[in-house]
N, C-alpha and C positions, 0 to 999 in steps of 0.2 A: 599659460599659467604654470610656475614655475610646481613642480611636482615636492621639492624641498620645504617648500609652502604649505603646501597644501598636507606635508605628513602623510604622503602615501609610499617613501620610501623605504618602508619595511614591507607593504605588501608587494608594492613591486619584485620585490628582492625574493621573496618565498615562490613567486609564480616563476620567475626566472629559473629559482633551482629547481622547482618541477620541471620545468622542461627540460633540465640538462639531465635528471634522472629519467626522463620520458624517451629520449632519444639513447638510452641503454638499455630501453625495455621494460622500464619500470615505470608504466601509466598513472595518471592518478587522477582525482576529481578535486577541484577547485571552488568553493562556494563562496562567491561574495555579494555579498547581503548587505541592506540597510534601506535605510526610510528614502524617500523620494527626494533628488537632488543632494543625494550625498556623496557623489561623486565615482557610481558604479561605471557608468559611461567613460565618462574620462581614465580610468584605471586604466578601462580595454583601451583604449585608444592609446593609450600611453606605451601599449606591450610591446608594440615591433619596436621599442627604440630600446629594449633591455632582453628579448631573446636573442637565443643563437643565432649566429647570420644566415645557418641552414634551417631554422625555424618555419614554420609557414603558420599563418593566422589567417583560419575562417570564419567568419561570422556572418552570424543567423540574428534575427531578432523574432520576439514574439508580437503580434500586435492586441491593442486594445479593440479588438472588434465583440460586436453584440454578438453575431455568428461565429466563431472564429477560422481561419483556414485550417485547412489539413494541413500538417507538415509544414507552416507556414514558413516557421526558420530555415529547416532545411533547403526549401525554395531558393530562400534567398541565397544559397551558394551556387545554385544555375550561375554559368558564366567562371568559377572560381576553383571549380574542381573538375576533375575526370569525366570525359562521355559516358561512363554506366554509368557512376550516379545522377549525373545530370540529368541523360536519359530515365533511370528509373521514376525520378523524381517529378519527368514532366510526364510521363505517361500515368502516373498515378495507379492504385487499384490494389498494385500488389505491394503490399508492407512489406513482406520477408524480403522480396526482391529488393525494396530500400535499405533494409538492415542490411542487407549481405553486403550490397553496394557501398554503404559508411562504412563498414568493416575492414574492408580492402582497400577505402580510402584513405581511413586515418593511417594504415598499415604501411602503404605506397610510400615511395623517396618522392621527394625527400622528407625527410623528418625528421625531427620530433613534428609533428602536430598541435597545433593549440586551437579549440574548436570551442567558440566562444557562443554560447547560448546568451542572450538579452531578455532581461523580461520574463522571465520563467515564471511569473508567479501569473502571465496571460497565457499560459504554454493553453493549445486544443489538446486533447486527449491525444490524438495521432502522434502528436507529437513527444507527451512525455510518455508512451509507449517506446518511442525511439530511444529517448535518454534512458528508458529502464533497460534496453536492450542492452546501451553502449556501456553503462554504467557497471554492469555486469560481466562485461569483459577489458573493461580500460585497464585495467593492472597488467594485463596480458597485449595491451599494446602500445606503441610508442606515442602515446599524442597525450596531452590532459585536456581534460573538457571541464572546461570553464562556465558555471553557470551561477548568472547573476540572476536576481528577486529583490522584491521590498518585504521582507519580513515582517513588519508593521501593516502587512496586507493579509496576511495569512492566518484567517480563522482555522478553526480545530477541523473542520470538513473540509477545507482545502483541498482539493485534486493534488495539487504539491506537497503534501503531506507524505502521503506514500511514498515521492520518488525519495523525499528528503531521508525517511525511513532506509529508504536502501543503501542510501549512498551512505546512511553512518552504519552498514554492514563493511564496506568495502575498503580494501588493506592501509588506501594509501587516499586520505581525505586530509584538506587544506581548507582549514576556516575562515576567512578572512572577513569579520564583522569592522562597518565602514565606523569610524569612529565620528560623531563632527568634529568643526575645527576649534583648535583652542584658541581664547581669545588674543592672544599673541600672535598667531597665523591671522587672525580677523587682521589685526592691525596693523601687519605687514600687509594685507591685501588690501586695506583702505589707505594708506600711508599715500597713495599718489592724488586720492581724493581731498575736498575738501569737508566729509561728513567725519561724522565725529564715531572714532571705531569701536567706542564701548555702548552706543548710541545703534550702531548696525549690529554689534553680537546681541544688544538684547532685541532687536528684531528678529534678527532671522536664527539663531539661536546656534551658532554657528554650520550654518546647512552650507555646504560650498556655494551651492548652487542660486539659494535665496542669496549670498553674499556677493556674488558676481555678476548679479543681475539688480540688486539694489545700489551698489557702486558704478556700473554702468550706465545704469539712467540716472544717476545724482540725484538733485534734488533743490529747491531752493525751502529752507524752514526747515526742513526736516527731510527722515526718510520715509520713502513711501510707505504706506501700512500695509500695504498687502502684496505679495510676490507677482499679482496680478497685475498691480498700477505698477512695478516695476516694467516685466512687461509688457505692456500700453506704451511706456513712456518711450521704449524702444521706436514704438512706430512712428510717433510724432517726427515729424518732419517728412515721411513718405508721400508721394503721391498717390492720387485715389485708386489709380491703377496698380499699383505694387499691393497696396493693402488690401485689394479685392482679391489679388491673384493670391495674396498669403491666407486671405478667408477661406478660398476656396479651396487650397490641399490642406486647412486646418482639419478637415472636416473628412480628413480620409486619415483612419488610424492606421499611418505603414507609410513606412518610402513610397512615392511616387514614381511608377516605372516613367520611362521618357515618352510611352506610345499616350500613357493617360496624360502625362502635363500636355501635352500638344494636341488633346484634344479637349482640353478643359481651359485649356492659356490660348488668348488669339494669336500670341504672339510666340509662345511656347516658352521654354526656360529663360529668354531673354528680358522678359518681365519680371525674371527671381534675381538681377543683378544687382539693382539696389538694394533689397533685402540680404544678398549674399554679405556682399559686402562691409554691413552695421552686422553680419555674425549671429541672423537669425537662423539661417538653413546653411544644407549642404547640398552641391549640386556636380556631378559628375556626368560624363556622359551616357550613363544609366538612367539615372534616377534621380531625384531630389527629394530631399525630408528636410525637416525642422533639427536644430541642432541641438535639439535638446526638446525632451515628449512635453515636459511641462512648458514652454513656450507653446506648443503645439494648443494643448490643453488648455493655456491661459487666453489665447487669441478664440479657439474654439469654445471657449465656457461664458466671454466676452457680447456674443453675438445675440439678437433677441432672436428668437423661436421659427419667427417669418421669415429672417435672414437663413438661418441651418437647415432648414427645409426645403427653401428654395433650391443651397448648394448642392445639398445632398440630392435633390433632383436632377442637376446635372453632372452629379459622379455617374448617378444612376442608368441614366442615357447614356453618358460616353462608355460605361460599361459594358451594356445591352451593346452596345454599335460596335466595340472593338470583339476581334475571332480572339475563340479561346481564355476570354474573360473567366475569372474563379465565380462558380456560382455561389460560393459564402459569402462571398464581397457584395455581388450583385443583391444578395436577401439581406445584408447589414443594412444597405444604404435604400434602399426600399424600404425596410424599417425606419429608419430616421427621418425618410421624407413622408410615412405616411403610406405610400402605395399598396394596397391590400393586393390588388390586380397585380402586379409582379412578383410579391410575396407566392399568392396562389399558384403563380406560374415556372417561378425558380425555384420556393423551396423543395419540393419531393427531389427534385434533383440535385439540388447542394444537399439537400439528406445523404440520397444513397451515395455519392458519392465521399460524403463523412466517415458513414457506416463502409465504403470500401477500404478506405482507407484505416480502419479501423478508430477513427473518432467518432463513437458511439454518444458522447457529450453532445458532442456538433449537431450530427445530426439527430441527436431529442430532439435540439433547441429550436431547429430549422421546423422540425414537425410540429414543435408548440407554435410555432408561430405562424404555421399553413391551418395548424384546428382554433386557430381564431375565428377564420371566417369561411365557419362551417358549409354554409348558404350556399357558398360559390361551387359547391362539388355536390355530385349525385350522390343518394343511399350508397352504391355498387363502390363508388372511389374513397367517398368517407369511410366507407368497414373501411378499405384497404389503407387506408392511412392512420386509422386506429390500428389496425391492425399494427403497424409497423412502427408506429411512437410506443406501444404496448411492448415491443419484441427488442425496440433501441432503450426504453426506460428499464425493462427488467434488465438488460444485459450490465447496464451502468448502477445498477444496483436504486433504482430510485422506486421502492416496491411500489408505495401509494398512489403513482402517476400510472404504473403499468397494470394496476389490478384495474384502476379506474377507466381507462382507456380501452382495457381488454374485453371491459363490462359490457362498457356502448357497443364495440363492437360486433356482440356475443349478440346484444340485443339486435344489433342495425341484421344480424345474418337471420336470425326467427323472422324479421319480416320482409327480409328479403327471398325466404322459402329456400337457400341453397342448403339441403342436407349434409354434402359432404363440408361445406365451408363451416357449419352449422359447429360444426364434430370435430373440425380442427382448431376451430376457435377456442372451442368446450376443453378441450385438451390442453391448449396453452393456457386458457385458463387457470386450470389447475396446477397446473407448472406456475403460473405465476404466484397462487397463493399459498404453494408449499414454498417458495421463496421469500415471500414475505411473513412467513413464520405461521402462516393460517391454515394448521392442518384439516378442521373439518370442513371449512369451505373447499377446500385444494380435493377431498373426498367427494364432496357432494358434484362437485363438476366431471372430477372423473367420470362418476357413474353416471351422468347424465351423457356424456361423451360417448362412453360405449356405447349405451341407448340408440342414440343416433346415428353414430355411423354402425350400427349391425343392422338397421334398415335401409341406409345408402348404398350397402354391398360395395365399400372399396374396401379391402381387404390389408391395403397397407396401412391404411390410417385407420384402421380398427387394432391392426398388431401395436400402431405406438401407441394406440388409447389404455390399449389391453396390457401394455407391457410398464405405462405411463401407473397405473391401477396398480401391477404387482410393486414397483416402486415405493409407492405410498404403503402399501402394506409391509416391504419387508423394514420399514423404516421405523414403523411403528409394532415392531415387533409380533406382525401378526404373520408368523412364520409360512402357515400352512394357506391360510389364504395367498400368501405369494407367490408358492409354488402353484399353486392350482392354476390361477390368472397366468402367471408368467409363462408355466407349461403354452398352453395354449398359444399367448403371442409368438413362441416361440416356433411353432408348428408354423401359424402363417407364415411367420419372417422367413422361415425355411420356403415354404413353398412359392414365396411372391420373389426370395432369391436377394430379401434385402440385407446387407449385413451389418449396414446401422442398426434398423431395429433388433436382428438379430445379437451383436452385442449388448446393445444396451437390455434385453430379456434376461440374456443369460448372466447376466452382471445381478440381474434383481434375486431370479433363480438360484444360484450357485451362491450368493452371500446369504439368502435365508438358508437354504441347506448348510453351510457352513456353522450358522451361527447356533443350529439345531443340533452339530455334534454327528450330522451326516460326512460322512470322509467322503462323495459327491462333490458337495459344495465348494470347495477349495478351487476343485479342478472345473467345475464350469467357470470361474469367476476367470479363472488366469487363462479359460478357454475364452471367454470374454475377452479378456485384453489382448490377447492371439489375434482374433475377429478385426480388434479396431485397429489395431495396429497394421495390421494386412494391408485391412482398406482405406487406410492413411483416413479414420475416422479417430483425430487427436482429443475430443471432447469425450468420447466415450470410452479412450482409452485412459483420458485421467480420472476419470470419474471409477474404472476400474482398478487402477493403480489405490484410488483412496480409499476403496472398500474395501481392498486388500489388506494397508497397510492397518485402516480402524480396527479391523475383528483381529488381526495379529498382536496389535497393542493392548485389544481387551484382554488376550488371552496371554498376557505376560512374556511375550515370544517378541521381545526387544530385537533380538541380534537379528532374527529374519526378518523382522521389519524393517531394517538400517539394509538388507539387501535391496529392498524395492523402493526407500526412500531416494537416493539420490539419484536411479533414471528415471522417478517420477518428476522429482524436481525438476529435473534437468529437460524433461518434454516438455512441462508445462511451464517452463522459461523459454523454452527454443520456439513455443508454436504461441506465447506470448498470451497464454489461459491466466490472463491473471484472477479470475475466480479460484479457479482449482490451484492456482498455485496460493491465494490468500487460504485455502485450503488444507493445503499439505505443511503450510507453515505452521498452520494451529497443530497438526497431525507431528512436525519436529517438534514445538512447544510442548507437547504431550511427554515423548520420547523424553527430550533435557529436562522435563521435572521427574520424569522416575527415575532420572539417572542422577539426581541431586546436582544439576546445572543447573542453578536456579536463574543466573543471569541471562544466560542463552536462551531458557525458555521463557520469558520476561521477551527477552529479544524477539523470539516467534510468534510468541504470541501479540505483541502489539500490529506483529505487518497482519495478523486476520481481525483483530480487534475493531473493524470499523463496519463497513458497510453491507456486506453478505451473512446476511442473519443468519443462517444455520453453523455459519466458522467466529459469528462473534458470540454466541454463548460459550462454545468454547473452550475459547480465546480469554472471556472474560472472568472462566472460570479455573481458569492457569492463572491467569495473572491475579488472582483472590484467594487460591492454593498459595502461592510464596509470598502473599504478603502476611496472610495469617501465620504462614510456619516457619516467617522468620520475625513476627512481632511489630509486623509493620501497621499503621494506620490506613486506611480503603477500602482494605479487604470486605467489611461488609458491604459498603455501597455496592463494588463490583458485583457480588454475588447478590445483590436485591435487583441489579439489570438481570444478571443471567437468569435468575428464576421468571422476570417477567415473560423473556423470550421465552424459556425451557414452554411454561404452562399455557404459550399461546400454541406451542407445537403439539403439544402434549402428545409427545414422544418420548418414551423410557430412555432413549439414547440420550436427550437433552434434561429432563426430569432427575436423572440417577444419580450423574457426579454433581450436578447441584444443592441436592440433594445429601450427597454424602459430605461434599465442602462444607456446607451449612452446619451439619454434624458435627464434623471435624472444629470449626471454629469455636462453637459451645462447647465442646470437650473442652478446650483448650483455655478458654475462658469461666470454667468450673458450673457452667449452666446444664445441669444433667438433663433439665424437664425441656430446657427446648432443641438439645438432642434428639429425644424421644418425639417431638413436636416435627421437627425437618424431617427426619429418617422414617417416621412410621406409616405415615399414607404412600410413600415412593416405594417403599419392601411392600406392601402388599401389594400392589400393582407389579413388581417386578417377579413375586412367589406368584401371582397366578398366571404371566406372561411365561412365569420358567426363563427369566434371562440370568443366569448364573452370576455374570461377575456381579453385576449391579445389586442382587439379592444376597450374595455372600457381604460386602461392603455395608452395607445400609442395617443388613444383621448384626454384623460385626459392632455397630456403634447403638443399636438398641441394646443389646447386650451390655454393652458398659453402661450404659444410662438407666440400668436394672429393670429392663426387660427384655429378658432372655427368650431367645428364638429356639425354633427345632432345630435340632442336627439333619442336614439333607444329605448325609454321605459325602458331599464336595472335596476335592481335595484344594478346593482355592483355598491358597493362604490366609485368607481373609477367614477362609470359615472354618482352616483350623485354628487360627487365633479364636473366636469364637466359644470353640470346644474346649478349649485351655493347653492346646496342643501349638505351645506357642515358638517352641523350639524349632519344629518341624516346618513351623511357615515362616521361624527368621532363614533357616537353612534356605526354603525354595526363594525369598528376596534376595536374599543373595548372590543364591544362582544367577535370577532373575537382571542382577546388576542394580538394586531400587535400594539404596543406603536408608533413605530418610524411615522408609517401611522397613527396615531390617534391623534397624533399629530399636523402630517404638516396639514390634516383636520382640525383640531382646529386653526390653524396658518390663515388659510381662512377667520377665522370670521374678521368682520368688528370694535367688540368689544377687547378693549383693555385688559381686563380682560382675555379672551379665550386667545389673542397671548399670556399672561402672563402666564398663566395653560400652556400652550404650548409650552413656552420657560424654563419653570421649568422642565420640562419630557423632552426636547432634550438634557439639559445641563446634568441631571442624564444619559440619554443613552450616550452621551461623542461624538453626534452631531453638532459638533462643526461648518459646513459651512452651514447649516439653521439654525441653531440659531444664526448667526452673519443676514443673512438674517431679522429674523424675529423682531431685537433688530434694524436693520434698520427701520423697517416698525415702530415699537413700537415709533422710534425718529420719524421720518414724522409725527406721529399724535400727539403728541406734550410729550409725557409722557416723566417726569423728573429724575423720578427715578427708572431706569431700573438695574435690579440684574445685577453685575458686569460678572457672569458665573464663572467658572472655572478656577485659573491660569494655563496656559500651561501645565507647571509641573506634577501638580493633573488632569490635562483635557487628560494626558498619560497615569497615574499609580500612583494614589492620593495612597500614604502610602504606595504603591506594589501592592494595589488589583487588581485582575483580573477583568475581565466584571464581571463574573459573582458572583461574591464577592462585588461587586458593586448594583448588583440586592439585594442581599442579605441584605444590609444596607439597600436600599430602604423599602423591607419589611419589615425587622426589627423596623423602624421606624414607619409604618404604626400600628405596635403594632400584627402582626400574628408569629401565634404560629410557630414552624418547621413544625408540619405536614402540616398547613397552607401552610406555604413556601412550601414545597415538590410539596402538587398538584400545586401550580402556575406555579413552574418552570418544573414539570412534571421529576420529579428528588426522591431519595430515601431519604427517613428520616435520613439514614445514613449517605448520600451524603450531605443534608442542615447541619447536625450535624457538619461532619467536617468542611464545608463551615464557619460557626457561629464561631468553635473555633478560624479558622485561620482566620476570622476576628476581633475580639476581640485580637488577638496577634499583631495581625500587627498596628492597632489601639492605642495598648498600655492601655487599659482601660479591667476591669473585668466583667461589667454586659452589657445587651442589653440598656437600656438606655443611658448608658455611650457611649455606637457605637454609636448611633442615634445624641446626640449632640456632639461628638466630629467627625463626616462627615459632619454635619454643618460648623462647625469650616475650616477644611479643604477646604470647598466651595464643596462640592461632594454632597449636597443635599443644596435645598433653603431653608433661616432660615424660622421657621412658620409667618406668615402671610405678608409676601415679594411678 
């Protein structure tokens, strides 16, 4: 099929010059997307006749399996790349060993690299862990990774969602959405038929794929109405043996290696010749597949129920009979035929080996599909298999499957009389429903935990019940009960010699001392992180990384927090904690909204906004902070989710800035009384917890709502704004580096000048429903000529630029150099570089001067002395 045709010679052409930048160093990621049959297949297929001649093209596909493989694309490069990855990849178990191995592969001569992922929207977990891996260093290597999806597949929960998220972080992204064909390309493609070509586009709607397979099998009347009876029509004329052999790999979602056709074909691939031939499959001395999934799918969806049963009984058997079979493969096809007794028998082990691989999706699904048939296992194996769908479901963040399975378990261990099992179950318990956002249940199993194992007498799994307890307490701001409990774990951890437990104690320990104003505190926590890091314990050394980084952001101590942010990040990238890294994301979302990067923090905050309930309140209450303070519409929805989650924690940490957002919104929108409504029950709770920031905030906004709070001595900004001491807390925002707060403080003063300083900096952050505020206030006191602001237009995306492109003028204009710009916005020299050019483009003008007044011009900065 001629590619001129078909109008894929502009994509071709963009994946080409990626790779000539690819092989200079300069990686990049490649997305090409669209609906099924629109010609993603063919693209790929198309590459090697338009890269470099020193190019090399690898390809991976995903498959449609119920179970799905590990690593399943990468597999498919066995044969095609290097002994260590090949090797890593057939011995299985250790991920990092497989990253490390892609690393050096795509890296290796020759190259450029083009590393085509298929099918990514079937990606197993294992696998698009890998693509996050790669994804994240492909600018820094010479290959592009190419990965195709049906877009038209992808609900808002999507597992693909995320990586998608990342890859629109990453420098150098290539969109390439598959267009269908115009009806003009239809008609050159039917032109050798005899159907009628305005007759075939409004069938298949210009789909490539329905139009190549509806002109293929002709037709007499008409065309056929369904892509299905196109083809069917294909098969007519086969004999009964060809079309039995094509039933039978229909029914296996994946190329067919040559060991399974030859045990599945009497005759083995030579039965695929006639099929080969009419252009149904493809057959190599490997393997053989359908030449296209929807054939696959149409012959496979064709079948009645007795026929796919049967088949899939015999994948199932040749699977079982051949060494070395995938045991995902083996639990798919065991499901399709039915067989409970294999299911029972293969899935625990396609589990743990999911969960080795680090496809914790996989292996749920494998375990949901072993506690089907409960029956077949004893009490002692069912705890343990609850046990372990409870440990794969929380990991993957699916709370309600992991509390509920944790339950049965908890119960199945009371009547199985094991105390110690009893007390570990009781523990993860509680771990599981402070994850699922259920503090007091997550409380009462604690204590029942301790209970139990302090009559068990095992002394380590009392220190993590015991240290699991101070946890829950310092979270919930009950300072002094943390210390007391934590003390304790801490003692055992020391004497049993464990330094897991012992970190994670001193993590609970050392942040309630902290947060208490104890100068202690600080230093067990980063004693904590010493501990895990030691003992190559990466989980509890990000969990200390992010305690660290929280109480430093409470405590308006930016700059030190921007020291522990980026090797936090960077562990919990490297050891592939995508919790704690959805974590630390929310924790930079935090950082770029008090640094008035509203874009950026928009940006971090959606990669925690999804599934880890304690980083999507938030998450979601970042991204309901910038939409209110820049006038945008959502902002309440958002913050009626985060309140639901905050009140099921009912935790001050989650309660407070909801709390105060909430606040913040009804200021903004002139509602005083439901100010006083959001803020009032969360400040009393935070005044008798004594948690400072949250209780200077929440005062701060009773106060303008005209009920005014006591003076506590504080010198948080907040509560001398409060005092009327509003001078002194623009000064400390300032310091602080928080524009948007250093602002509405200067908006206080009584002098018209200040609101004017201060409506000049709300209108540069893009502020728009306090600075209508404050241009009120400026009219009350009689001032006549008050700066117009922003027109709407520019007050959206004045000339295109981003937020943060917008900073970037600000400085610029202030006359700072790049490197200047870099530390301010805590950003690389690189990163301002680009920033500067693609302002200057967008601007339409060549020097920095020229940006500075023509942002003027635009009204994006007030003219000098305005």
């Amino acid at each position: 099929m001629d590619w001129g045709i078909l109008e894929r010679d502009h994509e071709l052409a963009r994946l080409a010059a990626a790779a000539r930048e690819a092989a200079d160093g300069a990686g990049s990621v490649a997305l090409v997307f669209g609906e099924a049959g629109i010609g993603k297949s063919s693209l790929v297929k198309a590459l090697p006749e338009v890269m470099p001649p020193e190019a090399r093209v690898l390809l991976g596909e995903c498959d449609d399996l119920a179970t799905r493989r590990p690593l399943g694309p990468f597999r498919d490069l066995v044969g095609s790349v290097g002994p260590e990855l090949a090797q890593a990849l057939t011995e299985g178990g250790d991920r990092h060993r497989v990253y490390d191995a892609l690393r050096i592969e795509l890296s290796g001569a020759p190259h450029p690299a083009i590393l085509v992922v298929e099918d990514v929207h079937w990606a197993d977990e294992a696998s698009l862990d890998a693509l996050r891996f790669l994804v994240r260093r492909v600018e820094r290597l010479p290959a592009v990774l190419v990965l195709t999806y049906r877009d038209d597949e992808l609900g808002r929960e999507h597992p693909l969602r995320h990586l998608l998220g990342q890859v629109s972080r990453a420098e150098r992204v290539h969109r390439l959405p598959l267009p269908r064909l115009s009806p003009e390309a239809v008609r050159r493609l039917s032109a050798a038929s005899r159907l009628d070509p305005a007759e075939v586009y409004e069938v298949t709607s210009g789909n490539p794929f329905f139009v190549a397979e509806v002109v293929a099998a002709g037709g007499t009347g008409g065309v056929p109405p369904t892509v299905v009876d196109a083809v069917l029509a294909r098969l007519r004329g086969l004999d009964d043996g060809t079309r039995d052999a094509l039933e039978q790999l229909a029914v296996v979602p994946s190329a067919v290696e040559r060991p399974l056709v030859n045990a599945l074909l009497t005759e083995g691939v030579a039965e695929l010749a006639a099929a080969e031939r009419r252009g149904l499959l493809v057959v190599t001395p490997e393997r053989a597949g359908f030449r296209h999934e929807l054939i696959r799918r149409a012959i496979a969806d064709s079948l009645p129920a007795a026929r796919r049963i049967e088949l899939n009984r015999d994948v199932l058997a040749a699977l079982v009979a051949l060494p070395g079979s995938d045991a995902s493969r083996i639990v798919h096809h065991a499901a399709e035929a039915g067989d409970q007794e294999a299911i029972a028998r293969y899935g625990p082990d396609a589990a743990r080996d999911a969960s080795r691989a680090g496809a914790h999706r996989e292996a749920a699904a494998h375990l949901r599909l072993v506690l089907r048939q409960r029956e077949r296992h004893t009490p002692l194996e069912l705890a343990g298999l609850l046990e372990r769908y409870a440990v794969e479901s929380y990991t993957i963040a699916d709370s309600g499957a992991a509390v509920r399975a944790e339950r049965e378990a908890v119960a199945l261990r009371r009547s199985l009389g094991d105390a110690r099992a009893l007390g570990a179950d009781l523990r993860w318990l509680s771990r599981i429903h402070w994850w699922a956002g259920d503090a007091e249940e997550a409380r009462e199993a604690a204590r029942e935990a301790i209970a139990v194992l302090e009559e068990a007498g095992d002394d380590r799994l009392l220190a993590l019940a015991l240290s699991n307890t101070s946890q829950l307490h310092m979270l919930s701001d009950r300072h002094a009960q943390a210390i007391a409990v934590g003390e304790r774990a801490i003692a055992l951890a020391r004497r049993a010699g464990d330094l897991e437990i012992l970190a994670h104690a001193l993590n609970n320990v050392g942040s309630a001392r902290w947060r208490t104003g104890d100068p202690r505190g600080r230093a067990q926590v980063e004693e904590s992180l010493k501990v895990a890091l030691g003992a190559g314990e990466v989980e509890h050394a990000c969990r200390a990384y992010a305690n660290i980084i929280w109480t430093l952001l409470e405590n308006l101590d930016f700059a030190e927090a921007d020291r522990f942010l980026a090797p936090a990040m960077e562990l919990a990238d490297r050891a592939e904690h995508l919790g704690f890294l959805s974590y630390l994301n929310v924790e930079m979302a935090l950082r770029q909204l008090a640094a008035g990067a509203w874009d950026d923090a928009e940006k971090y905050a959606e990669a925690g906004a999804h599934d880890f309930v304690p980083a999507r309140c938030p998450a979601l209450t970042v991204l309901a902070r910038v939409r209110v303070r820049r006038g945008r519409s959502g902002g309440d929805e958002l913050l009626a989710q985060a309140w639901e989650i905050a009140v099921r924690s009912s935790e001050l940490q989650r309660t407070g800035p909801v709390a105060a957002a909430l606040a913040e919104a009804a200021w903004l929108r002139g509602d005083h009384l439901a100010v006083a409504e959001a803020a009032g029950p969360v400040f009393a709770e935070a005044h008798r917890l004594s948690a400072m920031p949250h209780r200077a905030e929440l005062g701060y906004w009773l106060t303008k709502s005209g009920h005014p709070v006591e003076a506590d001595g504080s010198e948080h900004p907040y509560a001398l704004q409060t005092a009327g001491r509003w001078r002194e807390a623009a000064q400390i925002w300032a310091a602080a580096g928080c524009p948007y707060e250093q602002a509405a403080a200067l908006a206080e003063s009584p002098d018209p000048e200040d609101k004017l300083t201060a409506l000049a900096a709300l209108d540069a952050l893009g502020a728009e429903p306090l600075a209508r505020l404050v241009r009120g206030e400026l009219r009350a006191l009689g001032m006549r000529r008050i700066p117009r602001g922003p027109l709407a237009v520019t007050r959206e995306n004045p000339a295109g630029l981003t937020e943060r492109q917008l900073q970037v003028v600000r400085l610029l204009a202030e006359g700072l150099t790049n490197p200047e710009i870099a530390g301010k916005l805590v950003v690389s020299v690189r990163t301002v570089d680009n920033h500067v050019s693609a302002v200057l483009d967008k601007l339409g003008v060549r020097s920095r001067r020229q940006a500075a007044a023509r942002a003027v011009e635009l009204g994006m900065l007030p003219a000098a002395g305005s």
